[in-house]
C-alpha positions in Angstrom: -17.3 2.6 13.5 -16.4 1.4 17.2 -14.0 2.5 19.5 -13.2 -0.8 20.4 -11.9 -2.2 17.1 -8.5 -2.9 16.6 -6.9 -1.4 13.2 -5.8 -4.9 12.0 -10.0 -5.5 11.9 -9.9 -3.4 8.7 -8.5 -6.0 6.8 -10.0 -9.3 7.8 -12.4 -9.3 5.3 -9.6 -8.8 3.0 -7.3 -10.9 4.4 -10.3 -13.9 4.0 -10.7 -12.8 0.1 -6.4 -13.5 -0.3 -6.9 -16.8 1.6 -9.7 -18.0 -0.4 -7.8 -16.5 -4.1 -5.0 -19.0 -2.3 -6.8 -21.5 -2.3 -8.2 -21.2 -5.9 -4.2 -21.0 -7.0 -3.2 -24.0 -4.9 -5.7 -25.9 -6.7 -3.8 -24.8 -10.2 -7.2 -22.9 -11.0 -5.0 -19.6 -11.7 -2.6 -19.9 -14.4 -1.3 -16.8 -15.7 -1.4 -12.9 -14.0 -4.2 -11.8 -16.2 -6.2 -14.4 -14.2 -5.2 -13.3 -10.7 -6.2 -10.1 -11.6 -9.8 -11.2 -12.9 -10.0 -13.3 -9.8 -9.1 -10.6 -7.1 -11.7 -8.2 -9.0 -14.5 -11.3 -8.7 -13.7 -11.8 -5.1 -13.3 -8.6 -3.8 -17.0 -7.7 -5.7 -18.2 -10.3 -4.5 -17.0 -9.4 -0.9 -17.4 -5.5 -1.3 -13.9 -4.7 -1.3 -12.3 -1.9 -2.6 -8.9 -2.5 -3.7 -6.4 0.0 -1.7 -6.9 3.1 -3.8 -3.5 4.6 -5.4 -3.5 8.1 -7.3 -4.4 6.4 -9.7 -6.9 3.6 -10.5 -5.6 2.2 -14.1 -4.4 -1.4 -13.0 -5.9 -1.2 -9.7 -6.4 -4.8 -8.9 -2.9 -5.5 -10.8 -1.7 -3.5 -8.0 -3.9 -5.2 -5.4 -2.2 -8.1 -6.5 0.4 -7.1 -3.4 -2.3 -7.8 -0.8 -2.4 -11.5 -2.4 1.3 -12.2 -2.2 1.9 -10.4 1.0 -0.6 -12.0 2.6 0.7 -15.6 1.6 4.3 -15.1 2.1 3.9 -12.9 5.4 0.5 -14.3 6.7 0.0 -17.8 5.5 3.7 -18.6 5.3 3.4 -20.3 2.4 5.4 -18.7 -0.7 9.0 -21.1 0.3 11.7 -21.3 -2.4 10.3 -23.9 -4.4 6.4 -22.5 -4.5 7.9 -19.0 -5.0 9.6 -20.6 -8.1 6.4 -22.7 -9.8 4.5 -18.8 -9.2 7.1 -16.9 -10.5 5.1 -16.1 -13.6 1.8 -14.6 -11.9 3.7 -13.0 -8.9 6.7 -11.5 -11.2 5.9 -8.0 -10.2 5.6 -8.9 -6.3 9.0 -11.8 -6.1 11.1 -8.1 -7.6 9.5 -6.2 -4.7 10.5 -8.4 -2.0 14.0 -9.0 -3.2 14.6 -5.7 -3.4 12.7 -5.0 -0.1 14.8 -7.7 2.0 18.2 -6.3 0.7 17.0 -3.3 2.0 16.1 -4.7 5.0 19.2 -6.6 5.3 21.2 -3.3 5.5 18.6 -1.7 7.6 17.7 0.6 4.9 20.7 2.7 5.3 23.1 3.0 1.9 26.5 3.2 3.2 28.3 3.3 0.1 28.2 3.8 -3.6 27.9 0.0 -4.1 25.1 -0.3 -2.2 23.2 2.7 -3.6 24.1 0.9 -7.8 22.7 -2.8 -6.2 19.7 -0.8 -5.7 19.7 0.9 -9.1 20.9 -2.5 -10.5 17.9 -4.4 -8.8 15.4 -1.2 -9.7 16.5 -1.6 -13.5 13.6 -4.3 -14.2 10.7 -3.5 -16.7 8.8 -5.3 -14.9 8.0 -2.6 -12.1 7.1 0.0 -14.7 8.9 1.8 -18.4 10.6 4.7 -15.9 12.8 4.7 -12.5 9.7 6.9 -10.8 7.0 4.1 -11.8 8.9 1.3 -10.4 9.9 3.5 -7.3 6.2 4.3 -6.8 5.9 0.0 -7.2 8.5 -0.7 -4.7 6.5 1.6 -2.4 3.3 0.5 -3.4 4.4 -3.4 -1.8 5.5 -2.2 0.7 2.6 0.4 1.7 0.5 -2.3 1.4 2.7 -4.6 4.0 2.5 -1.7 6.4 -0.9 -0.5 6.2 -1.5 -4.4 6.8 0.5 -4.3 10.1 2.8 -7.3 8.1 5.6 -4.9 7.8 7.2 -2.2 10.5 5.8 1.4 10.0 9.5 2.0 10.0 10.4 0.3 6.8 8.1 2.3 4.5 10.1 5.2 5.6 12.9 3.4 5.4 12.4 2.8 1.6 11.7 6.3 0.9 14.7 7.3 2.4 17.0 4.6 0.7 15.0 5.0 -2.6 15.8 9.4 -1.8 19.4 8.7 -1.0 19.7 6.7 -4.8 17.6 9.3 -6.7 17.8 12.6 -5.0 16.3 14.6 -7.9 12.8 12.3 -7.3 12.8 12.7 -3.3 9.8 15.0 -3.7 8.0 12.7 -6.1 8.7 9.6 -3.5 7.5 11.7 -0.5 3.8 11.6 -2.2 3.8 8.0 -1.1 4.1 9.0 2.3 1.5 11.3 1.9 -0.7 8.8 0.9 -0.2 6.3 3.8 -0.5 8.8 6.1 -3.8 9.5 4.4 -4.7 6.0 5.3 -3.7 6.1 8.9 -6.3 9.1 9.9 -8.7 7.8 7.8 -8.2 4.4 9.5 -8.4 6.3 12.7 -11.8 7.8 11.3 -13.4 4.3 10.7 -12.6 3.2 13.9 -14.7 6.0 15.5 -11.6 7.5 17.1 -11.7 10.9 15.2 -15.1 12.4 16.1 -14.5 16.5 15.0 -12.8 18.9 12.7 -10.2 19.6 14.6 -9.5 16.1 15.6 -8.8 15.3 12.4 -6.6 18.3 11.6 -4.4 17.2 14.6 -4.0 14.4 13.3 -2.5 14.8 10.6 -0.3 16.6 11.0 0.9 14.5 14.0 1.4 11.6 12.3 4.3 13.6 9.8 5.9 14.8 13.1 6.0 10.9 14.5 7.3 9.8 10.9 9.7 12.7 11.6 8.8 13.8 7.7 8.1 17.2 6.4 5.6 18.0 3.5 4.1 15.0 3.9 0.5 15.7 5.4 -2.3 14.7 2.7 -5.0 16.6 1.5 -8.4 16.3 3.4 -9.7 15.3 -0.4 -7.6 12.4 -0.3 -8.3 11.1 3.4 -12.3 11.5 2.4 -12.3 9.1 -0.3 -9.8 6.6 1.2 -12.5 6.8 4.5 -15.6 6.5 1.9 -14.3 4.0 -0.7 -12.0 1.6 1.5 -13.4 2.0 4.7 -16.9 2.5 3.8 -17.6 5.3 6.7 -21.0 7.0 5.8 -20.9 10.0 4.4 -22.4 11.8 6.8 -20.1 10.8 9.3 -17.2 12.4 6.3 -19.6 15.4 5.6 -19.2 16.5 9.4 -16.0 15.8 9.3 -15.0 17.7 5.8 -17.5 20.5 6.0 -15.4 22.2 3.1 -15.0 19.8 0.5 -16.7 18.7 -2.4 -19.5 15.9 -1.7 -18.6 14.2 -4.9 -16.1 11.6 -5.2 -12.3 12.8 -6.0 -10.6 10.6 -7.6 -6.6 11.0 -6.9 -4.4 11.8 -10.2 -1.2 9.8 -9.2 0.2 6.9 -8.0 
């Protein structure tokens, strides 16, 4: 709760619970994804951690398993080809997430052409990510939320995806945009734990500030959502959220998606 902490100090506690998992899978203690997962929920216990709450929590550390890969390949630099390959198996979900991130990247996530837009589908088309197109869209977005909110990954490229992933499936651009409500929950909560939203109105600025910087419409959160990211992940007390949410229910809401 200081002014003087830098967002990135969020995460080092969770950035030191990925680099010790690491080294419990570079010493062939982890085997298959069912085991990451187990291991991410002991650590992060362990820790006090609380995994980076989507609308939903079924899987939650399956989907924390993100902040592990992301934090080798981007942080530790040490997913290359030939690790990548012998991992495969417990990072399936994560290895489809960058390939299709990085061809988005790679065309700085503008589809110029139909051929583009069916690579996307092609790449999308992987049961893997999820049964339906809006589960492994939400997927995608989840990897690369979690690269962002990280400061791993430009702010730029989450939008980026929704746009590219709105451009493919029009009919699900509302459905998408609830991913950018939920990292924009993040930032003023972030801006909340580090002591740098003090009132009411502070917080209502903000909000709505940050959708007019993304340069996005209908994509403010609700002040529901922002409380329990700022009480769960960021462990702000609550009556530092109670002055701050006057209105809202004390009890914890629990998000129904994503």
């Amino acid at each position: 709760m200081s002014n003087g902490l830098d967002a990135k100090q969020l995460y080092k506690s969770r950035i030191e619970a990925a680099t010790e998992i690491w080294s419990k899978i570079m010493r062939n203690e982890v085997s298959t994804r069912n085991q990451l997962e187990e291991l991410v929920y002991i650590v992060y216990k362990q820790k006090g951690i609380e995994p980076f709450r989507g609308l939903s929590k079924v899987r939650i550390y399956d989907k924390e398993i993100a902040t592990i890969y992301i934090v080798g390949k981007y942080g530790l630099g040490i997913m290359d080809g030939e690790l990548a390959n012998a991992l495969k198996g417990i990072f399936n979900v994560e290895i489809v997430c960058d390939d299709i991130y990085n061809f988005l990247k790679g065309r700085s996530f503008q589809l110029s052409n139909d051929n583009e837009i069916e690579q996307l589908k092609k790449m999308l088309d992987n049961e893997v990510l999820g049964p339906k197109i809006e589960e492994r869209g939400f997927r995608l977005m989840r990897y690369i939320f979690t690269g962002t909110i990280m400061r791993f990954f430009p702010e730029d490229d989450l939008i980026g995806t929704y746009k590219a992933l709105s451009t493919a499936f029009p009919d699900l651009a509302t459905t998408f945009i609830r991913y950018i409500k939920f990292y924009v929950a993040f930032r003023v909560a972030e801006d909340i734990a580090l002591g740098n939203i003090k009132k009411v109105e502070e917080k209502k600025i903000m909000k709505y500030a940050h959708c007019l910087r993304l340069n996005l419409t209908k994509c403010a959160p609700h002040d529901k959502l922002i409380r329990e990211i700022a009480l769960r992940v960021y462990r702000v007390p609550r009556k530092v959220l109670d002055r701050l949410f006057p209105n809202e229910d004390q009890r914890s809401f629990i998000p129904k998606a994503q």
